[in-house]
C-alpha positions, 0 to 999 in steps of 0.5 A: 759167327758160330761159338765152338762150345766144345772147344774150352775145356776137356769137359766140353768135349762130354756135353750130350745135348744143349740149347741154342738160337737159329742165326741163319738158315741156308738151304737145307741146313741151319747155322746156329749162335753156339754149338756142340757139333763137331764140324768136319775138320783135322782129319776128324769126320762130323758129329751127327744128332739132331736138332728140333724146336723147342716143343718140336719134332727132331730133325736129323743132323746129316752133317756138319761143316765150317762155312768161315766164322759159321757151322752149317748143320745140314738137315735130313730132307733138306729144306722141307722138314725144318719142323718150325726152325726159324732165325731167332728161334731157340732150339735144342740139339742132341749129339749122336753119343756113341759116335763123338765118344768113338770119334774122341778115343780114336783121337786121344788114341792117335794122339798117344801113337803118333807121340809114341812112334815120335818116341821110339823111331823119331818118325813124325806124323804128317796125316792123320784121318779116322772113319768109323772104327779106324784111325790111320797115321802117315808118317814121314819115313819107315817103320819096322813092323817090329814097333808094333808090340811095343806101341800095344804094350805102351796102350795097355801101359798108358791105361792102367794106370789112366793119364789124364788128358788136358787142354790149355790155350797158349798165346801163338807167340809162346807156342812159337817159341816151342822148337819142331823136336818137342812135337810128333807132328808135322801139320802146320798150324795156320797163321791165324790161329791164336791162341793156340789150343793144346791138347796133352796127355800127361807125360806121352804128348803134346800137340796143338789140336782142335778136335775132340778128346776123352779126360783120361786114357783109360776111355781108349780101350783096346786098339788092333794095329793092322800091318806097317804099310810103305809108301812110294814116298819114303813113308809109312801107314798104319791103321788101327782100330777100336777093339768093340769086343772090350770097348769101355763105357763113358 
């Protein structure tokens, strides 16, 4: 079983580098006691970085992936570089920074658009993905191209000045008790989880959540919003991006 360190508080989510213990080595990758790498999942892609002995070379991080209780950190040149990896060993990781704070704006970001869309056309979000610089949102009926001004205008709102975004964990049955109107989302939550982690960004959203996210809106920085597209369904995309051109330092 691998400990999410990232998952208890806002300031988890912030941590560069840290140290842990090798538990098991499956073939071209290693599983660690506790880690700060994000594994695939909700729609969020894998943090990238390296990992290394202590005293050793780094070793590249490709991918990371949940296996059950466990993460899988997949190496670069598979099982021929483990650079002295062994179980028991204690290692340090090192996160790729530039790609989890941008993987963290673009999350804290659809967060805060999904609410908003929630808020102004009562259409709720049922996907959401990222890649690189690009969110896209589904959601579960039309969208009027005329929406989008006013989400710009509510990001620009939002960031100055900056809400503070929080995390608290809920006991499942009081989460349940929450009636589906409160939430911008449509995504299930799998009966196993409990408690429930919640992320909110203060007066805008509030949606359980199990991904990374900045400590305040004022980290977002500008988001383009492409088209409105329909789809056969009866439903609508839309795609934003992170504006690099003023993109904020963390």
């Amino acid at each position: 079983m691998t400990e999410l360190a990232y998952l208890p508080t806002v300031a988890d989510a912030y941590v560069r580098s840290f140290r842990a213990r090798v538990v098991a080595l499956p073939p071209g990758a290693v599983v660690l006691d506790r880690t700060y790498f994000y594994p695939t999942g909700g729609g969020q892609p894998s943090d990238r970085g390296s990992l290394a002995a202590l005293g050793g070379p780094p070793v590249e991080v490709t991918d990371v992936t949940k296996s059950g209780a466990s993460v899988v950190h997949r190496l670069k040149g598979g099982g021929t570089v483990r650079h002295g990896l062994s179980v028991g060993a204690e290692v340090e990781g090192r996160l790729d920074w530039e790609r989890r704070h941008r993987h963290m704006r673009l999350h804290t970001s659809q967060h805060f658009v999904s609410g908003r869309l929630f808020a102004r056309t009562g259409r709720r979000t049922r996907k959401a993905t990222f890649s690189g610089l690009r969110a896209v949102v589904e959601t579960d009926g039309p969208i009027a191209p005329e929406v989008l001004p006013g989400l710009t205008e509510d990001l620009r709102v939002v960031s100055s000045p900056p809400r503070p975004v929080t995390i608290r964990h809920l006991p499942r049955a009081e989460w349940d008790r929450h009636p589906l109107s409160e939430r911008s989302g449509l995504v299930p939550l799998p009966p196993q989880v409990d408690p429930v982690r919640v992320v909110e960004i203060d007066g805008y959203d509030v949606c359980p959540c199990g991904g990374t996210h900045l400590r305040s809106t004022d980290e977002i920085g500008a988001v383009l919003f492409g088209p409105v597209e329909p789809l056969a369904d009866g439903g609508a995309r839309l795609v934003f991006t992170l504006d690099e051109r003023a993109a904020p330092t963390a």
